[in-house]
Legacy VTK file of the C-alpha trace (Angstrom):
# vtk DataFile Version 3.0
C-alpha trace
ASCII
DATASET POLYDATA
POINTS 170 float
0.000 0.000 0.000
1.259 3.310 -0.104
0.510 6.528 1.138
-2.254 8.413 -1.145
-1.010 11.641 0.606
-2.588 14.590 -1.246
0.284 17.140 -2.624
2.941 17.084 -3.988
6.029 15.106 -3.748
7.946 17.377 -2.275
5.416 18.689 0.169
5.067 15.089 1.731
9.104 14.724 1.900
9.161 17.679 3.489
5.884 16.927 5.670
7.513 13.449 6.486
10.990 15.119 7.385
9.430 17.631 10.071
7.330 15.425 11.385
10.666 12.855 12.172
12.185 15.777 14.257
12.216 15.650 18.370
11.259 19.304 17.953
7.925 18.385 15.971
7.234 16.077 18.869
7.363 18.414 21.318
5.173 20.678 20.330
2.979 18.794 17.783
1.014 17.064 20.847
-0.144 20.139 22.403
-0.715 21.979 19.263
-2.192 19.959 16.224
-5.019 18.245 17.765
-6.572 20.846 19.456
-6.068 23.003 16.008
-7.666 20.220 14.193
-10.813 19.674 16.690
-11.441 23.228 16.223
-11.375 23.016 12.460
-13.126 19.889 12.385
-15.656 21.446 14.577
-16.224 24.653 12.709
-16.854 22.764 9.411
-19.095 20.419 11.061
-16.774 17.532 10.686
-16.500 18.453 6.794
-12.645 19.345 7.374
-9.869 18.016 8.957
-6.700 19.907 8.643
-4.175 17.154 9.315
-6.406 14.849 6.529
-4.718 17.553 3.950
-1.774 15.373 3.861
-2.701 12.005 5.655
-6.080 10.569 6.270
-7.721 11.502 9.314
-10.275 10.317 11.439
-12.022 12.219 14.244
-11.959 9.154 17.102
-14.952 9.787 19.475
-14.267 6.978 22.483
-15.446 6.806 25.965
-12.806 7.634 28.349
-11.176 4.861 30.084
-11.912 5.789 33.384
-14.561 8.847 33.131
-16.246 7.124 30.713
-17.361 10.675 28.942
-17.039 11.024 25.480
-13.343 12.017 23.908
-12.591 13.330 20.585
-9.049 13.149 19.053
-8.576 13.731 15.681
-5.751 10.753 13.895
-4.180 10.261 10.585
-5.198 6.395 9.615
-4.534 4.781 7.054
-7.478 3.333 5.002
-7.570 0.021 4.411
-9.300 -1.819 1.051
-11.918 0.416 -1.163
-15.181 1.554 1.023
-13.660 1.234 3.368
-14.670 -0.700 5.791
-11.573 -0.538 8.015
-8.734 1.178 9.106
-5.383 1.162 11.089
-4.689 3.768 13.428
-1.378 4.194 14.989
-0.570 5.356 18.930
3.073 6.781 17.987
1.716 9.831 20.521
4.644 11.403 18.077
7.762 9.623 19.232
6.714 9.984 23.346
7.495 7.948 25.641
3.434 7.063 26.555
1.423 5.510 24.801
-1.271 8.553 24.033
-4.641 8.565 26.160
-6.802 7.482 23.307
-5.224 3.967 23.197
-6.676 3.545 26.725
-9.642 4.216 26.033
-9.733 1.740 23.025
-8.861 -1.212 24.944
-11.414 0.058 27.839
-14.129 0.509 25.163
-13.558 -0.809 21.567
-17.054 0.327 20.817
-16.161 3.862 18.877
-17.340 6.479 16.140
-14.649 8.269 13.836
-15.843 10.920 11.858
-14.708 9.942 7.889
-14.781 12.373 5.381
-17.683 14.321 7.418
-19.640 11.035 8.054
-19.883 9.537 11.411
-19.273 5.477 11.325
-19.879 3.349 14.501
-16.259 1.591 14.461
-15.122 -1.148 16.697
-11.238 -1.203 17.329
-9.394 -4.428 18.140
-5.274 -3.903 19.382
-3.223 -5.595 16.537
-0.499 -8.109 17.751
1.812 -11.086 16.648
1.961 -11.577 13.126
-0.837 -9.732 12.366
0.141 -6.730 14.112
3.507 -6.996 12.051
2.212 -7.167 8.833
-0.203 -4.287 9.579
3.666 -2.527 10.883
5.130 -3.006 7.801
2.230 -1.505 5.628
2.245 1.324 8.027
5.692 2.154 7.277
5.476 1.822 3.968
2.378 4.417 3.819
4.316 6.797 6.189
7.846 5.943 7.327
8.037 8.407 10.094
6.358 5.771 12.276
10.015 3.797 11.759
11.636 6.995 13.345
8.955 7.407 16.347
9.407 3.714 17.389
13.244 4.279 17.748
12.561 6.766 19.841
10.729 4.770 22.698
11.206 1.739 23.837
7.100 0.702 24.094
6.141 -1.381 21.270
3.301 1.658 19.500
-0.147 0.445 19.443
-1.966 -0.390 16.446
-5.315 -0.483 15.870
-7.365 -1.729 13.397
-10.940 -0.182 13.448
-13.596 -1.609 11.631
-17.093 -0.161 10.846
-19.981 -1.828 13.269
-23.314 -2.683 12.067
-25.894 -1.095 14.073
-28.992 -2.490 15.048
-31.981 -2.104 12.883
-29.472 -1.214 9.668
LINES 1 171
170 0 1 2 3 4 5 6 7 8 9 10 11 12 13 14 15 16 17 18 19 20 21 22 23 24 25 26 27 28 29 30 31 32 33 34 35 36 37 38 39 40 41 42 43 44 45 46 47 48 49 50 51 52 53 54 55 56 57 58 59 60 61 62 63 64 65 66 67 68 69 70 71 72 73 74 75 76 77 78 79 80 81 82 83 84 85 86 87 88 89 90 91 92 93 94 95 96 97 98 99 100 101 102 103 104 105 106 107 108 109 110 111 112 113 114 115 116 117 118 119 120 121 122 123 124 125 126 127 128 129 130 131 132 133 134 135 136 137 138 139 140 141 142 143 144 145 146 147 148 149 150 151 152 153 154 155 156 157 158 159 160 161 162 163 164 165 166 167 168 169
């Protein structure tokens, strides 16, 4: 698979390059989330910032332990054509934690992301053994600034694979 980024060349070296720094990973945490909720929000969940260059979900999970909605906007990468799935990646940018969301996935699997301005009722399952390296591999090759955040820490990141949920009566 490989990374459908929108833009140019160029722009997604570049993109890929900043986003490898210890700088970016600093402040990138505290900054591009909120930024993107705020977008996201404004738009009515037809724009996500962040999605300019990787796809992005909106995550809405129950909090691990409050158990009150959370949003957190993610790039993802898409998996088949729909789609009906897709792999989302706890790199928390190269941090030592794992990020909060991740938490709340294995507390409550039963999610909504917000795709392309629709809302999908999503159930997320933690990737691990072989599948989990196989997903790992694709990953990389769709965005290989994961490679740099894993060096970084020495937690194995999280993957998720979320995949849409039926709802009753549909």
């Amino acid at each position: 698979m490989t990374n459908k980024a929108k833009g140019t060349a160029p722009v997604v070296r570049l993109a890929q390059r900043v986003s490898s720094t210890e700088t970016f990973a600093r402040l990138a945490p505290s900054m591009l989330p909120a930024f993107d909720r705020a977008v996201h929000r404004l738009t009515r969940g037809r724009v996500l910032l962040s999605a300019r260059l990787l796809p992005g979900v909106v995550l809405t999970a129950r909090g691990a332990r409050s158990g009150l909605p959370r949003e957190t906007p993610l790039a993802c990468m898409p998996e088949g054509q729909g789609p009906d799935s897709w792999i989302v990646v706890g790199s928390n940018f190269g941090r030592p934690r794992h990020p909060a969301w991740t938490a709340n996935l294995l507390a409550h699997p039963d999610a909504e992301i917000s795709w392309r301005g629709t809302r999908v009722p999503v159930t997320a399952r933690l990737l691990a053994g072989e599948e989990r390296a196989a997903a790992w591999r694709a990953v990389l090759e769709f965005w290989p600034p994961y490679a740099t955040y894993q060096r970084r820490v020495t937690r194995e990141i999280r993957l998720f694979r979320i995949e849409r949920r039926q709802e009753p009566g549909r």
